[in-house]
N, C-alpha and C positions, 0 to 999 in steps of 0.2 A: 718609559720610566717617568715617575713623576717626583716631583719637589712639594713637600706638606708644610704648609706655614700659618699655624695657630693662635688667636686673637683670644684674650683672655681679655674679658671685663666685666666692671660689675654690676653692671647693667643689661637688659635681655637688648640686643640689637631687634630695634622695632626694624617697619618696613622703609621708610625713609632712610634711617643709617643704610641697612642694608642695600638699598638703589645708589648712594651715596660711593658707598665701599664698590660697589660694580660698574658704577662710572669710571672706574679708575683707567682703561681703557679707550676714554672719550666714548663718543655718541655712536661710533659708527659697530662696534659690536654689538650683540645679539642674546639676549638672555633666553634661558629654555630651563623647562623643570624635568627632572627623570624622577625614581623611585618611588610615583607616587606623589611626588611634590617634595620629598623631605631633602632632595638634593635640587639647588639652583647650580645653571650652570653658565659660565660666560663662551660667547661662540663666537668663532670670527663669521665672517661675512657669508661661508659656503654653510656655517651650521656647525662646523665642527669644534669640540669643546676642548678648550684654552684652560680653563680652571672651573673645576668643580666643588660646589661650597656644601656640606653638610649643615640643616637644622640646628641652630643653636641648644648645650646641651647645659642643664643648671648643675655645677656639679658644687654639690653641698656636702662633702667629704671634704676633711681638712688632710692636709697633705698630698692631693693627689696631682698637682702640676707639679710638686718637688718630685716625686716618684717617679713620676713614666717622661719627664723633660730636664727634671735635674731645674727647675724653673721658679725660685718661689715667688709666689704674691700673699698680695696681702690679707689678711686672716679674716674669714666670711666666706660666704660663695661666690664662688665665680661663672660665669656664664663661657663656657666654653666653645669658638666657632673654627671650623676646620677647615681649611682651604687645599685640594691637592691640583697642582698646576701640571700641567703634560707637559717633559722635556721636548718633545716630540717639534715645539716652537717655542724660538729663542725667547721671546718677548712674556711668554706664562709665566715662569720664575716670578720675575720680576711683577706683574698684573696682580700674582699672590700675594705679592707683600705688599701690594701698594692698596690691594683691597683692605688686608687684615689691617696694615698700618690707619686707615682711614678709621675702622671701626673703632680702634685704641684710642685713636684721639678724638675725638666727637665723644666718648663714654668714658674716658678715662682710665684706658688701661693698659695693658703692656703684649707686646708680639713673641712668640716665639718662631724661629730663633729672633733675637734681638737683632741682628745684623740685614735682615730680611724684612723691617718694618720701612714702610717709605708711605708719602702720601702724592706721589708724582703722579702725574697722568703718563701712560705708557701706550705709546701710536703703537698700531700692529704695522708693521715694517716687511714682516716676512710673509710672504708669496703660501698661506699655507694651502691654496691649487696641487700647488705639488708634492706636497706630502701625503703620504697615502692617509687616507683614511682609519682608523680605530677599528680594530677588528670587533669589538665588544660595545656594546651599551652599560657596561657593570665600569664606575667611576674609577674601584680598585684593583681593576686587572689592566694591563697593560700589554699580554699577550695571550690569545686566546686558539688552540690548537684540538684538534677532535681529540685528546686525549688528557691536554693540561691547561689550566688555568695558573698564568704565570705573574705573579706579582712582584713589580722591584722598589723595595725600600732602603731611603741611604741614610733614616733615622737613627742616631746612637741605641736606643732602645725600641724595640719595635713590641707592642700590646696590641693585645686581642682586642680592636677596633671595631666599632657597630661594622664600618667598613668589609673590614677583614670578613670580619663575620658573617656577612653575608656574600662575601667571594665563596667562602669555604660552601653556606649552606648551597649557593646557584652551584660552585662545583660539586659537589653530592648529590645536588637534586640528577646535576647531567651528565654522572657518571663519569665526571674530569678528576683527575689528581690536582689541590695545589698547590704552588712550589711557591715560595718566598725567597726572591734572590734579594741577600745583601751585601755589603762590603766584609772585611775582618772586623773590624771594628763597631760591626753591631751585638748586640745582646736583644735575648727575647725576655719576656715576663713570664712565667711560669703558665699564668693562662694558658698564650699562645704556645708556647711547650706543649701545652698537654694536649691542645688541641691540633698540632701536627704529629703528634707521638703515631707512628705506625703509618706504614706506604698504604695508599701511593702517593699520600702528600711529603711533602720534604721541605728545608730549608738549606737552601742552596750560597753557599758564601763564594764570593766571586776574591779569587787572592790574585791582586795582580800580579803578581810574579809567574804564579804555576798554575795558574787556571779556575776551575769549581770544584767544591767537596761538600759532600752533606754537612752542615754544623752540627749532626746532636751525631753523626755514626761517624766521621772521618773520611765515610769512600770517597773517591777521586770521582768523578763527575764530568759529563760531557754531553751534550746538545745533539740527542739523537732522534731522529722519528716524531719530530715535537713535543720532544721533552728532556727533561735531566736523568739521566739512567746510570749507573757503575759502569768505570772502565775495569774491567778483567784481563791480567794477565795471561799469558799463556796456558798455563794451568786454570784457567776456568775461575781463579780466586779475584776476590775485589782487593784492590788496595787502597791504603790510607795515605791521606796526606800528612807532609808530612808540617805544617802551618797547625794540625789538631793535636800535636803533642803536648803531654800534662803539663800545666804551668805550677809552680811552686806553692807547696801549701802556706796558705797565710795565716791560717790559725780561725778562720772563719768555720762556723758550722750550723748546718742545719736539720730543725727537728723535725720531723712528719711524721705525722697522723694519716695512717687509713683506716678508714671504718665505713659501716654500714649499717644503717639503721633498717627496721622494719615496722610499720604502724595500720591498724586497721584502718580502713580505707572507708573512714563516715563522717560526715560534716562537721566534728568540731576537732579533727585533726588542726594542727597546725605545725607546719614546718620549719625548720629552720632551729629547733631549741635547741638539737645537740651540737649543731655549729656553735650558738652560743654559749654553751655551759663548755664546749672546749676552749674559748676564747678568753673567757672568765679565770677558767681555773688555772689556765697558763699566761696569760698579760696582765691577769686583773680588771678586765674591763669588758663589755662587749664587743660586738666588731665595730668598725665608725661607719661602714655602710656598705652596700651590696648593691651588684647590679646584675645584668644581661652582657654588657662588656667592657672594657676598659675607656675611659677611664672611670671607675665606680663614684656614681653621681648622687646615690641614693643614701638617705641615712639611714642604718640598722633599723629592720622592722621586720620581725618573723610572720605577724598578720599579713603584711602587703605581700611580700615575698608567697605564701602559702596561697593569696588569691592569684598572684600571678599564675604559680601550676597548679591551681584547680582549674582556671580559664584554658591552659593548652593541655590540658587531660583527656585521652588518653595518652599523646604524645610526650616525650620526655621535657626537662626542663633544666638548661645548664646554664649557672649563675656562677657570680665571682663574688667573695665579700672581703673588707679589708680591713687590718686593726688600723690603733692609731699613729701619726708618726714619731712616738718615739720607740715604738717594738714590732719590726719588717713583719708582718704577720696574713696570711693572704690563705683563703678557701675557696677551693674549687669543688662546687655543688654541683651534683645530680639526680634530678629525682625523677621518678621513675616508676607507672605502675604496671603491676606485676599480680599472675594468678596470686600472690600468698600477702598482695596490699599495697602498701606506696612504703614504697624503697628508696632511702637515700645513699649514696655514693659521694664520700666526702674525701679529700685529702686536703691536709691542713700544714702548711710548712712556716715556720718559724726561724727567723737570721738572729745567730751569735755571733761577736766577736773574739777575737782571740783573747782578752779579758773578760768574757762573760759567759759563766756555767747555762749549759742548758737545765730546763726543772725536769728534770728525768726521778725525783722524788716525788711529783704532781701527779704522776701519770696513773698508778693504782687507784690514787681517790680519784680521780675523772672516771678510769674506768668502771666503778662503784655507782658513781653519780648516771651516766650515760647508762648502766644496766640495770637501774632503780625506776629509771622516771623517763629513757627517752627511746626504749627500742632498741637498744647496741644487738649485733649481730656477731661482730667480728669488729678488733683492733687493732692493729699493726704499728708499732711504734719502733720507729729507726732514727737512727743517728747517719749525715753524710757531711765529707767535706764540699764545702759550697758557697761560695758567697754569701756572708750575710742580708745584704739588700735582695736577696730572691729573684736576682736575674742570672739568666744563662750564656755564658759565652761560648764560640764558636771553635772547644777544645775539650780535650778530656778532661772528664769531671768522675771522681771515684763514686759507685752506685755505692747506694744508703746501705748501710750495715740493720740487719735486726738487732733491737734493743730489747723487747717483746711484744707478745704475742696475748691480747685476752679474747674468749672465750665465753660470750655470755650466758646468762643461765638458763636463759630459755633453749639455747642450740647444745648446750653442755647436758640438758635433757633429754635431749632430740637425740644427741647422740649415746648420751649412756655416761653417768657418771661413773662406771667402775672403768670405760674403758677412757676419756677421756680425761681423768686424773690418773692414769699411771700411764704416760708414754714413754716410748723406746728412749737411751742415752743416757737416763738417769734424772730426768727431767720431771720434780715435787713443782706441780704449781700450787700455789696461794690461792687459797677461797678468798673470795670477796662478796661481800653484803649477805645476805641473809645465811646460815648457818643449813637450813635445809634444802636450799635451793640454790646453791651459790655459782657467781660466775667463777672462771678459774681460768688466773693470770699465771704466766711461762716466761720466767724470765731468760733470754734466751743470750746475752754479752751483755757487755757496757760499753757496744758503739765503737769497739777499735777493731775485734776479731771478726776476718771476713768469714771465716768456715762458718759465724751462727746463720747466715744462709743457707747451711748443708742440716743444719740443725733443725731448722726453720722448715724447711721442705721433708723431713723425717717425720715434724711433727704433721703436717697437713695430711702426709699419705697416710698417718696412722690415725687420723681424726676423722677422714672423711670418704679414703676410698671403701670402705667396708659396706661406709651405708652404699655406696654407687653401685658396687655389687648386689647388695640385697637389693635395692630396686631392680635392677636387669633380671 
């Protein structure tokens, strides 16, 4: 297990602070570089690593130490430095905070958590001879088994971390599951949601009372074969905890956008615009900035962005970008090339509170705007209940209701305008933009009725399995 304790200032930690901040130790420990260099590490005397420091990261997005620490500072960029300390020895804890704490004071700026800043020097005291050795060389696993790569965070919020992020890509590369064990009391960022969405990875909540249970499924959970697996009752079923039952509607809601774009695949593409014209036309604003992972460091820029996945092309390219902090607003991008071009894969969630309408009146002109100028494919607009702030806790959560459904005009051609404006149910969409080519919007509820899901899956099979057959 380890302990993360993060140095926030506004200043780039040169190499002197940094040697300063790793004295914290005294003289008798051992510095070593892993990933390349981008990770320093401090090592007791056998070599083995005490606290692990991540590359200082600029993050010039306003709001984002409020968001993923609950932590504000003050308004400009911050340089963000990451510390994760191995419980594994008593004295790391402590070495973390006295590093970051040194770095805050020499540059002027503050620790998270607050309670975990010191500028002490901290002897190593304990024997670590006798503690077995790290099974892994990757800074964010903590347990590494022929089948799972197992991380434990006891962060209130845990975000899709360059860290994380490369636990996930070394376990895909080797064919591991990862599992994220936390306490009840953590929540995910929707990122990281989406990127443990589907086994074999999991997050795994540890309830003191009654044991493990997946956080996004309920199953009851237990430590088999080196790994987290469902316990089955006798009948062969999984069961649920019962720590995962629904907690009380607060009146919070959220809106999400799925869509996909599609674009000829020639050097003056550029990526990113229907992110942005969805951001615009529902906050008013562009996104405040995008990254590769949390925390988003980057200031909005479709150009950069767009050179980023031409450089890993053919390969895919999954990005985060975020509004500002006064409207919860977060996009998870994928782009993606494909025989018919570069494909984007966007889902876009937006936090209401119980006194604030969602703009479910915006969503026709977007889909108008997005089918005119930027590739739309396919739309998917839902209403769920959920936290406004866009994080996930470790209980039931009611799945998004469809709201509707548009149908762009290039695919509404592809499929056949006579069959695609008359489907099954009763179901008149709305042309949208141009009169002879238009897309065609389905309004499918208004976000309370679950059957528009039954609705919603009548229309797909009547849109799309026809053509599946004519291809076979």
């Amino acid at each position: 297990m380890t302990k993360d304790v993060i140095a926030l200032t506004p200043e780039m930690p040169d190499l002197p602070t940094l040697l300063a901040g790793l004295y914290a130790g005294g003289p008798d420990l051992g510095v070593n570089t892993t990933a390349d260099g981008a990770v320093v590490q401090l090592c007791g005397p056998d070599g083995r690593p005490l606290v692990s420091v991540e590359a200082p990261i600029l993050v010039q997005v306003p709001g984002e130490a409020t968001r993923l620490l609950g932590h504000a500072v003050e308004d400009g960029p911050v340089w963000w430095t990451e510390a994760r300390a191995s419980t594994a020895v008593a004295e790391a804890a402590r070495l973390a905070g006295s590093f970051a704490g040194r770095l805050a004071t020499v540059l002027g700026g503050t620790v998270w958590p607050p309670e975990a800043a010191t500028t002490d020097v901290v002897p190593l005291t304990t024997d670590v001879s006798a503690i077995p050795a790290p099974a892994t060389g990757s800074p964010a696993v903590d347990v590494l088994t022929a089948t799972t790569a197992v991380v434990i965070q006891d962060r209130p919020l845990i975000a899709m971390t360059s860290w994380l992020s490369d636990a996930l890509r070394s376990a895909a590369t080797a064919e591991r599951a990862l599992q994220i064990v936390t306490p009840p009391t953590a929540r995910l960022t929707l990122p990281l949601r989406n990127a443990l969405r589907g086994l074999p990875n999991r997050w795994v909540v540890q309830d003191p009372e009654r044991g493990y249970y997946d956080g996004l499924s309920g199953a009851v959970l237990h430590w088999k074969d080196g790994t987290f697996t469902p316990v089955h009752d006798e009948q062969g079923a999984t069961r649920v905890a019962e720590a995962f039952a629904a907690t009380s509607d607060s009146g919070d809601r959220q809106l999400i956008l799925t869509l996909r774009t599609r674009h000829p695949a020639d050097e003056n593409l550029v990526l990113g615009r229907a992110v942005e014209t969805a951001f615009r036309h529902l906050t008013g604003a562009p996104p405040a900035g995008w990254s590769t992972a949390e925390p988003v460091n980057l200031p909005w820029s479709s150009r950069q962005l767009t050179d980023l996945a031409r450089a890993r092309a053919p390969r895919p390219t999954w990005l985060v970008a975020v509004g500002h902090p006064d409207r919860p607003a977060l996009a998870i991008l994928r782009v993606l090339r494909t025989p018919a071009g570069v494909e984007e894969d966007i889902t876009l969630a937006l936090g209401y509170g119980s006194d604030e309408s969602p703009p479910l009146d915006a969503v026709e002109e977007l889909a108008t705007a997005l089918d005119a100028g930027h590739g739309l494919v396919t739309l998917l607009t839902s209403l769920r209940a959920a936290r406004r702030d866009l994080t996930v806790p470790p209980s039931l959560e009611a799945p998004p209701v469809p709201v509707a459904f548009t149908l762009a005009s290039a695919e509404a051609e592809a499929i056949g305008q006579a069959r695609a404006g008359h489907p099954p149910l009763g179901l008149v969409p709305k042309r949208l933009g141009h009169a002879g080519k238009p897309a065609l919007h389905y309004t499918l509820s208004d976000g309370t009725d679950a059957d528009a899901w039954s609705t919603f899956q009548h229309l797909i099979r009547h849109l799309y399995i026809p053509r599946q057959t004519q291809r076979k």
